[in-house]
N, C-alpha and C positions, 0 to 999 in steps of 0.2 A: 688620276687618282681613282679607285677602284668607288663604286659605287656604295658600300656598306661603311667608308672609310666616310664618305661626306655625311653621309645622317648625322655617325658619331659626332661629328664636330659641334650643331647647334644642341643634341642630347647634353655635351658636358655642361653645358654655358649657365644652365640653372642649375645645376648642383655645385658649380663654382660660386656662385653665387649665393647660393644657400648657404656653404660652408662660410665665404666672409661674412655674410649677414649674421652667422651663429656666434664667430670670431671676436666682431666689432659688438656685440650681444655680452657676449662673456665681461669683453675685455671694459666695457663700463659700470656692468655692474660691481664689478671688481675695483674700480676707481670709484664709484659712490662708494662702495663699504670701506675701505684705504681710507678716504677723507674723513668719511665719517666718525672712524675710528680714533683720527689721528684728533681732529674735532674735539672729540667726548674727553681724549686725555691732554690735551692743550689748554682748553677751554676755560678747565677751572684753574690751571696756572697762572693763565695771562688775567683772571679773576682778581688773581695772589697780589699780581703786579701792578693792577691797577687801582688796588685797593690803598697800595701804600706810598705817597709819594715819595721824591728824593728826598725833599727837605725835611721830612719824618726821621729819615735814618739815624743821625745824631742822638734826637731826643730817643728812640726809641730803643738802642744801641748801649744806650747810658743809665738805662732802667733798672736799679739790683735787680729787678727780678727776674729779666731779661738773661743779665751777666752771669747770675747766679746759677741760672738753668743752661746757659749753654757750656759753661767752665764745669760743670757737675757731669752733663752728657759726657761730653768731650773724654774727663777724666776716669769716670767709671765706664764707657764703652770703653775706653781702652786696657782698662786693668779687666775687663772683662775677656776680651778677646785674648789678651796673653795668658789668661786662663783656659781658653779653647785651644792657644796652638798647644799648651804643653800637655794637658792633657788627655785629648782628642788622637794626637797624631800617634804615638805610640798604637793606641786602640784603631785606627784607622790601619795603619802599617798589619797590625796581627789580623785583622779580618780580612784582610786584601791578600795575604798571602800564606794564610794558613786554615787549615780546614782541623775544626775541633768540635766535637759536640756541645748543640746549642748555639752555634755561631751565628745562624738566621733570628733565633729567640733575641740575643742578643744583639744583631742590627736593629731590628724590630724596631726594640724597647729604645733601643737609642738614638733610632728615628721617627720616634713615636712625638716628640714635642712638635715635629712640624706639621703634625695635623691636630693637633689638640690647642681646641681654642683658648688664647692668652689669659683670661678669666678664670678658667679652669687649671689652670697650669699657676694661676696666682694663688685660689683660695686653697690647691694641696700644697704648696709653698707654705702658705700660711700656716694647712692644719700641722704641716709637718717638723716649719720649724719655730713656730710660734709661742709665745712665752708658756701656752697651756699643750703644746703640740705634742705631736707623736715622740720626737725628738729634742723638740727647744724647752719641755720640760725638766728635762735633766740638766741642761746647759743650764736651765736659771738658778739650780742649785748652787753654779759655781760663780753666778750671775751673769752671766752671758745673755746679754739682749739680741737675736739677730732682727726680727721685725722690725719693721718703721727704723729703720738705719742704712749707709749709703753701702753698709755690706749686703742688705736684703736687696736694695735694686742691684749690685753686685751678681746678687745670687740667681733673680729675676734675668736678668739681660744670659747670664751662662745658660741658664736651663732652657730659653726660647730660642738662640743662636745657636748653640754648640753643634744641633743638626745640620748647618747649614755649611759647615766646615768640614765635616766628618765627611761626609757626604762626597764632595771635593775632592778632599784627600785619597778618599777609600777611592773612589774612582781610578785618581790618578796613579796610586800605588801598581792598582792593578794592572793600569796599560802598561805597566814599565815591563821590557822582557828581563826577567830573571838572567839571563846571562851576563849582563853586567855585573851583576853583584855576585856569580858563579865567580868570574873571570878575578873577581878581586878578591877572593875569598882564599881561591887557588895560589894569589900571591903572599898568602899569611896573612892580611889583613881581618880582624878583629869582627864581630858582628856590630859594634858598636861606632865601630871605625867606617864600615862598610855601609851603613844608614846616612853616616853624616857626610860622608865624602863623596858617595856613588847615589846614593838613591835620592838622597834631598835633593840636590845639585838636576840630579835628572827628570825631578819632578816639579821642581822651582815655580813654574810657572802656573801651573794647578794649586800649587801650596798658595801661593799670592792670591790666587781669583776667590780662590774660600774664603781666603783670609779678612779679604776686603766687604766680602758679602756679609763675613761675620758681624765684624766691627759696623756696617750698617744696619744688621737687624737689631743689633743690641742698642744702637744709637735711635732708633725710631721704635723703642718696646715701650707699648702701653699697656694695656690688661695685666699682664703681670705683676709689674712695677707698681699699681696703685693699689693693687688686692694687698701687695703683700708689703711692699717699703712705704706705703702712705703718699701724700701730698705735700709735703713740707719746705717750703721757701728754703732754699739755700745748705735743704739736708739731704732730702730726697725729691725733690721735686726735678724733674730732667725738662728736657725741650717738650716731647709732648703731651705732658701733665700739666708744663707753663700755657702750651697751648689753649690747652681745655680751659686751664683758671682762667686765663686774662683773655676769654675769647669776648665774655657779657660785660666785659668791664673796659677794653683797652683793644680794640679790635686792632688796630695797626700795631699793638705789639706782638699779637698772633698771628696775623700777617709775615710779621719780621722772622719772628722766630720758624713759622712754614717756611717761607722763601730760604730761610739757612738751610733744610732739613733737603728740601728739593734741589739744592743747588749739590749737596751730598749726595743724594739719589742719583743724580744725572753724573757726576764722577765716580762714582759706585760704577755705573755702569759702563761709561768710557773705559775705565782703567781694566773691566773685566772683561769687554771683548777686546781690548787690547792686547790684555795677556794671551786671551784665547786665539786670537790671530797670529803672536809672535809660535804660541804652541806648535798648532798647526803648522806655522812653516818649519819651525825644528824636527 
């Protein structure tokens, strides 16, 4: 072996070294921040879970106020969300696939709830449709209450979710290639015919993942909810407004009604990388 060939050999031996040394470096701090990450969001779960026993459940389960708030959630996130898909997706569809002036102003604005804090999005709720409001004063002419009624958490849950759909949609609309819907167009097929048969169907899966995130955010909306529908046992009162009440007075019914909200989160989420994984292999 050629003399300049043997130096090299003990030359590599600390910079291979070095390198693992940097590697097995990296690769722990990396596993401290992972754990401790994983820690900081666990932590106050298993908090959730230890705070409430089994034998709690029944009595806790059985509590109107309990019942009240989750059949309320339950009921208005859902009539909420069937308000997001029908009128979201039309809006989603024309920004995704048509360029008109003002089209950006208008995403904007209509993505504008998801950074605008829930407080704030309650008290213009309020001013705007409040018995003395910009708008809910005319409505009381004809007596039209919307404030403090399970239409205002209604209206509360649309205006903080509806970003969260749109968003989704618009996305999805847009990866679809237009040829599909050229290709059916070509066969006489209707534009109206052509959305519901060719594009949904091809988007299906994006439509679902919004859809499910919708109906989550509106089922976990506070700020809004209490600026503008009030606190009301069994009128407007939802899961996390029960939370708040019965947190100084009935901790394990707080408890109860978090652990329902989390066990929704953690399926929220399931279901939506699920979709997203079935996507991707299509």
């Amino acid at each position: 072996m050629p003399e300049h060939q043997v130096r090299s050999i003990p030359a590599r031996a600390p910079a291979r070294r070095a390198r693992r040394a940097e590697r097995l470096v990296v690769r722990g701090a990396l596993g401290v921040l992972i754990a401790g990450s994983i820690a900081f969001v666990v932590l106050p779960i298993l908090a959730l879970i230890l705070q409430l026993p089994v034998d709690a459940l029944p009595r806790v389960f059985s509590d109107p106020v309990v019942v009240d708030a989750l059949l309320l959630s339950l009921a208005t996130a859902t009539v909420s969300t069937a308000i997001v898909l029908m009128a979201m997706t039309p809006i989603a569809y024309v920004t995704a696939r048509y360029a008109f002036p003002g089209r950006e102003l208008v995403e904007t604005l209509m993505d504008l709830p998801i950074v605008l804090p829930p407080a704030v999005a309650g008290l213009g709720l309020l001013l705007a449709f409040g018995r003395f409001g910009l708008v809910g004063q005319y409505l009381s002419v004809f007596g039209v209450s919307l404030a403090f009624t399970p239409v205002a958490v209604v209206m509360a849950q649309v205006f903080v979710a509806s970003p969260f759909y749109l968003r989704q949609a618009r996305t999805s609309f847009a990866e679809l290639d237009p040829v599909y819907e050229a290709a059916a167009r070509t066969l006489g097929a209707s534009r109206l015919y052509v959305f519901l048969h060719v594009t949904v169907p091809l988007t299906i899966e994006g439509l679902v993942s919004g859809t499910i995130m919708t109906f989550a955010r509106a089922l976990g909306e506070f700020g809004a909810t209490i600026l503008f529908a009030g606190n009301l046992q069994g009128r407007t009162q939802t899961m996390p407004l029960a939370i708040y009440s019965t947190m100084q007075s009935d901790l394990q019914a707080s408890c109860a009604l978090a652990l329902v909200l989390v066990a929704i989160s953690f399926g929220v989420i399931a279901a939506v990388r699920v979709t997203g994984r079935r996507r991707r292999a299509a």
